[in-house]
N, C-alpha and C positions, 0 to 999 in steps of 0.2 A: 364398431358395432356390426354383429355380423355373425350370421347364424350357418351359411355356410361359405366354405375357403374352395378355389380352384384345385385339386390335386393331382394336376399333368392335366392334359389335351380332353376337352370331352369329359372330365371327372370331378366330383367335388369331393370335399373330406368333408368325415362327420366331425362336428363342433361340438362339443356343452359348453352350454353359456355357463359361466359362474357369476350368473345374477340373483339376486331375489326378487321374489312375486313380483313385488310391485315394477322393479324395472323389466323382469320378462313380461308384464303387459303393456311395456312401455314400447319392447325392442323385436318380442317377437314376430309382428306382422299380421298378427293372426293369432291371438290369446284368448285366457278368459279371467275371469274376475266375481265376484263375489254372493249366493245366495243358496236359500234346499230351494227343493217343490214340494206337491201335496195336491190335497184332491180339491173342487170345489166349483159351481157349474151359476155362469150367470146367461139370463137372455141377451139377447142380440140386441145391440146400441141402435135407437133409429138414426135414420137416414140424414147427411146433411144436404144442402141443395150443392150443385153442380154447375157448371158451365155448359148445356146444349147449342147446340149450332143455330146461327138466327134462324127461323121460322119453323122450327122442332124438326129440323131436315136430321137425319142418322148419321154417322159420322162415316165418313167414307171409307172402303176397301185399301187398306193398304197403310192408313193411319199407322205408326208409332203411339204406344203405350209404353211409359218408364216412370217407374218407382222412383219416386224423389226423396231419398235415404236422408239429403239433408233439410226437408221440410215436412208438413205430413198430409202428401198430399199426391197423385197421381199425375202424371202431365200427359196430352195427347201433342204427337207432333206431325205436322207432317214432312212428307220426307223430302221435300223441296222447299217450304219456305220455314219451318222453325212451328214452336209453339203455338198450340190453336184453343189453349182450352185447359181446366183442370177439373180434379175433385179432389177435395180433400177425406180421406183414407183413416189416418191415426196417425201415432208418432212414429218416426223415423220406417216408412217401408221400405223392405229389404227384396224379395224377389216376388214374381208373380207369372198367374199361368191363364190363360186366356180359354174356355169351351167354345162347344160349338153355337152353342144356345147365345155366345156374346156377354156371357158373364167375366167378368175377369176378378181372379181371386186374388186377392194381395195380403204378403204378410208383414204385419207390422208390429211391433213395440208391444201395442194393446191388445190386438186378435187379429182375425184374418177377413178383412173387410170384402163384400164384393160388389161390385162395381157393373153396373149396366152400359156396358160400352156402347151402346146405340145411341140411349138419351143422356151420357156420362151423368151420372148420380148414382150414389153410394145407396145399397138396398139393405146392406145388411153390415153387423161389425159383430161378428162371431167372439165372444172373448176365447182366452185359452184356460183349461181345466189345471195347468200347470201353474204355480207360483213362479213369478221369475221377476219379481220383486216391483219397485217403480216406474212404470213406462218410461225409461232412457235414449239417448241418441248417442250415435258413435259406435265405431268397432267392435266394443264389447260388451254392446247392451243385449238386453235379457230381451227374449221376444222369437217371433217366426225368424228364419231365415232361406231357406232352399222350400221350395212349394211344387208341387206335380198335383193333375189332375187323370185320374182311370182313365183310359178309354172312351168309355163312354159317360162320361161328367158328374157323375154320380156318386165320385167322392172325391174330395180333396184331401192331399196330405201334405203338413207340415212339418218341419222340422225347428223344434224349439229351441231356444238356447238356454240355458239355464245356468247364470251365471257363478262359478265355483261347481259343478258337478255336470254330470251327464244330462245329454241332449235327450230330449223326448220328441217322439215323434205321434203328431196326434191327427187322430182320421176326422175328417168332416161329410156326415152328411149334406151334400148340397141342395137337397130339394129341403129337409126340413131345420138346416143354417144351423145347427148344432154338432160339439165334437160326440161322437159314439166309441172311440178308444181312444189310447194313449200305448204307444211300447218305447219304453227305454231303448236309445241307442247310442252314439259316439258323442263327444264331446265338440261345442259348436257344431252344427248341420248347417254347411255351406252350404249343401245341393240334396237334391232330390229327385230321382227318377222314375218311372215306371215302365215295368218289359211290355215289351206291345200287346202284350197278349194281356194285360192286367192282373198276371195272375202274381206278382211279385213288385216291389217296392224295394228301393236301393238311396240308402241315407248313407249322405259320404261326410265321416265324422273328421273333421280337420282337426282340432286338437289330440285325436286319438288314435291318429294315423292308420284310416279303415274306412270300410265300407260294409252298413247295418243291410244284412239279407232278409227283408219280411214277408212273410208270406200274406196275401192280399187276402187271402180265407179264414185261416186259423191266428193270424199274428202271429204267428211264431216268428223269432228272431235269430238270425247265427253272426256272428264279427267275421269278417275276410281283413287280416291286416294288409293292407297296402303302405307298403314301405319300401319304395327301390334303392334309396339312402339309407335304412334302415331309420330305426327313432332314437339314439342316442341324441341327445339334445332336448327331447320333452318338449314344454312346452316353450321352450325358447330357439326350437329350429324352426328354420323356415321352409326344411324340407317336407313340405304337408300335402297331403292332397286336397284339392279345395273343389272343380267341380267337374262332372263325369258326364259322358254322354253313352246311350244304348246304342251301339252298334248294329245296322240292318244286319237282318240276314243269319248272324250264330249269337244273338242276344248279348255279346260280351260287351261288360263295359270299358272306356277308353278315357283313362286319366292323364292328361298330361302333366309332368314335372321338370320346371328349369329349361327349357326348349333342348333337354337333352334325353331325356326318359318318358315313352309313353307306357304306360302300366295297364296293359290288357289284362281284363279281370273275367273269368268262367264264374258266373255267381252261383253255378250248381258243384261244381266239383272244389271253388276254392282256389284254383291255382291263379299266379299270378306269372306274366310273361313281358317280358320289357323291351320294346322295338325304342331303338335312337331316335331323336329328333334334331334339330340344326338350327334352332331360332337363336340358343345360348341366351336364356331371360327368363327371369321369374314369370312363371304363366299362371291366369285363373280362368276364366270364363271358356265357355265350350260351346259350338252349337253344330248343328249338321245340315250339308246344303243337301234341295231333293234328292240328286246324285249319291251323295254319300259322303261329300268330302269330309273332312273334319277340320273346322275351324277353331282358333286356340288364340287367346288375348294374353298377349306378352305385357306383363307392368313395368317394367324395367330389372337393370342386374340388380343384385341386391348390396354386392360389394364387385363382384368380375363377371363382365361378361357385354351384353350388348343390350342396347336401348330399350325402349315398349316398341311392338308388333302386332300385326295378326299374320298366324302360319294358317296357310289354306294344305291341306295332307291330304293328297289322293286315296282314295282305298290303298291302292298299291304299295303304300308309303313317302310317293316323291311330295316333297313338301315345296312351295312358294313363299318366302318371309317377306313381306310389304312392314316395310316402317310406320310408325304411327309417332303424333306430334305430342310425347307428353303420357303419363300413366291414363289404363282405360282397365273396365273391370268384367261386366258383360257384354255379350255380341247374337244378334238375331240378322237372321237373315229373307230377305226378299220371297215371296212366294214364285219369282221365276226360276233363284237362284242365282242371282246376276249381281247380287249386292247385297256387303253387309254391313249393318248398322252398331258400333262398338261404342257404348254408355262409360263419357268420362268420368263418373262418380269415384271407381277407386274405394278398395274400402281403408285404405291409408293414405297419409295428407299428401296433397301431391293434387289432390284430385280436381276436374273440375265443372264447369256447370253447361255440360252438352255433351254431341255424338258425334263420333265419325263417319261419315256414310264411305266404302270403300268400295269400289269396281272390282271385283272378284278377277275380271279376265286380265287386268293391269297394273291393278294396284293402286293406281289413282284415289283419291282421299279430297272429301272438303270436308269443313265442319261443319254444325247446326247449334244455335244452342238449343239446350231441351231442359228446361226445369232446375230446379236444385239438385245437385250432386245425384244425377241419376246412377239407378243401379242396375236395377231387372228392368227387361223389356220384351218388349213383343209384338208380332207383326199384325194390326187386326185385319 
């Protein structure tokens, strides 16, 4: 089983699987499976109650937020003793993006609920205008996936999945909790970004080997294919890109693929530029320290290569590989920049029910548990 082979030092070959559907959803890593969309608009689910802190004290600076993929429900952790608290969200949440105002947006199964980080309770559960069939759990259910929020908080966007067809990506007004568009983009939306300036939105389609360019004013849409292996293999390679971060400073995005290929992406011009990396491991998750660095969640090799990681990459390119105990999926990091926190959720089995906190300057690692099979996180 095996979507890519080693071919020399530093190289993979391209594969086709000679499977059908049902086992590329089986084997691919990262597939998709069965339904259309269509149009159709419901109000916002009320609220369920929550777990606040005894004596309606806010929840403290620094707290851990993670999407518990395999329950339906948000976990607060904190970052020294473990679990303090939940709300329950919807079915199976996938990623989420914290404002300033302390709302935190989460997407999940049913819509994209948000969450009052202060008094943890759920204010609102946005459905989605998209069909995307029965609210599902597991890798290749229908539902939000990758989530960003403007600049200035005033919109969320989602990235849908739409099982059997193209990802939609749908804008939410956050003051009045309803979606106001929808644009077609890649298939499965791992991730979702916004350029600092708000004026652009960047859906990184993993089934369709791309990254969707939207314009934050007009929607308009263009595909950038991001492919350093190229796509022979469909949807039964594992060579995909899954999630991206904005690069300070020249706006570029930075994909990492296989801890051998980082894919610097110009989202105005299109081109694509491939700097090496050294972890040698299937990598997902992305985040960036204040500095700049770029941190990168190794899940392990897929058939050759080396275990699960986090690569810490200087601007400059020199990279630090620190091991990690076991597959991990995403990774936030501390507001000093001194530590990052890596969600064992895994969006394939393997996974499991906590975080690694990691000392950035050493590499040093303890666990925590945090929730059901956490995924997306965040620093409050």
């Amino acid at each position: 089983m095996s979507g890519r082979l080693r071919g020399g030092p530093g190289r993979r070959a391209r594969v086709l699987l000679a499977v059908g559907p049902a086992l590329v959803a089986l084997l691919a890593g990262c597939t998709t499976a069965g339904d259309g969309n269509g149009e159709g608009r419901a109000s916002a689910a009320p609220a369920p109650s929550g777990t606040p802190l005894p004596g309606g004290l806010p929840t403290p600076e620094g707290t851990l937020l993670v999407a518990d993929f395999g329950a339906d429900t948000v976990t607060f952790v904190d970052p020294r003793r473990g679990p303090v608290g939940s709300v329950t969200v919807g079915t199976a949440p996938y990623g989420l993006a914290v404002g300033p105002d302390g709302l935190a947006w989460v997407a999940t199964a049913e819509g994209v609920a948000a969450v009052d980080t202060r008094a943890r309770t759920r204010v609102a559960l946005v459905p989605y205008t998209t069909r995307t069939g029965p609210a599902g759990t597991g890798e290749y259910r229908g539902g939000g996936m990758g989530i960003a929020l403007s600049p200035d908080g005033s919109r969320a966007y989602v990235g849908v999945n739409v099982p059997g067809g193209r990802g939609v990506l749908e804008v939410i007004d956050t003051a009045a909790r309803e979606v106001t568009a929808t644009v077609p983009v890649g298939r499965r939306p791992f991730d979702v970004d916004v350029a600092r300036d708000g004026g652009e939105v960047y859906v990184t389609g993993h089934d369709s080997f791309d990254v969707t360019v939207v314009d934050a004013g007009t929607l308009a849409a263009r595909r950038i294919e991001v492919a350093p292996y190229g796509t022979e293999g469909g949807l039964g390679s594992w060579l995909k890109p899954h999630y991206a971060v904005v690069r300070p400073g020249d706006g570029r995005l930075l994909l990492p693929f296989e801890g051998e290929r980082l894919a610097v992406v110009d989202p105005r011009s299109g081109s694509v530029a491939v700097e090496p990396m050294t972890a040698d491991t299937h990598q997902h998750g992305t985040a960036l320290t204040p500095d700049g660095r770029l941190l990168v969640v190794g899940t392990g090799a897929v058939e050759e290569g080396k275990g699960p990681s986090l690569t810490v990459r200087s601007p400059g390119g020199a990279e630090r590989v620190y091991p990690l105990d076991g597959p991990h999926e995403a990774v936030a990091v501390s507001r000093d920049g001194r530590t990052a926190y890596v969600t064992g959720g895994y969006t394939r089995d393997g996974y499991w029910n906590g975080l690694t906190v990691v000392d950035l300057a050493g590499g040093a690692t303890r666990r925590l548990p945090a929730g059901a099979r956490p995924l997306g996180i965040a620093v409050l």
